[in-house]
C-alpha positions, 0 to 999 in steps of 0.5 A, a space after each residue: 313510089 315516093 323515091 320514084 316521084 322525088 327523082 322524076 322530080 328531080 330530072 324535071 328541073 335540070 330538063 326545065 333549066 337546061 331548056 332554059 340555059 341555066 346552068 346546073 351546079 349539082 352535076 357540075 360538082 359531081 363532075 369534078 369530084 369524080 373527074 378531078 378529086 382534090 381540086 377546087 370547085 368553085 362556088 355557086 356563085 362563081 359557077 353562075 357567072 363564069 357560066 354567064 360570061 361563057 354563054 353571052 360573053 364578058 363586059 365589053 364583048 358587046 360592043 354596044 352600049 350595053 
């Protein structure tokens, strides 16, 4: 029982930061070590901007002040 609640859990997050567009690192992991084992992966950190720049575009895509 307490497996079950952990999981729901677990599947509560990743719903509430994909309804959000925060990126989910864990499956991207486990997608290329599945996918393309014995190739980097990035960190966590180079994940959430790559994953930014993707979303709202690099420096300089605006074309505002901004």
């Amino acid at each position: 029982m307490l497996g079950d609640i952990a999981k729901a859990g677990r599947y509560l997050g990743q719903s509430m930061r994909l309804m959000m567009g925060l990126p989910d690192y864990d499956t991207y992991v486990s997608h290329r070590e599945v996918t393309h084992p014995g190739e980097p992966v990035m960190t966590y950190e180079e994940f959430f901007k790559e994953r930014q720049e993707a979303r709202y575009g690099g420096a300089g895509k605006r074309g505002g002040c901004c």
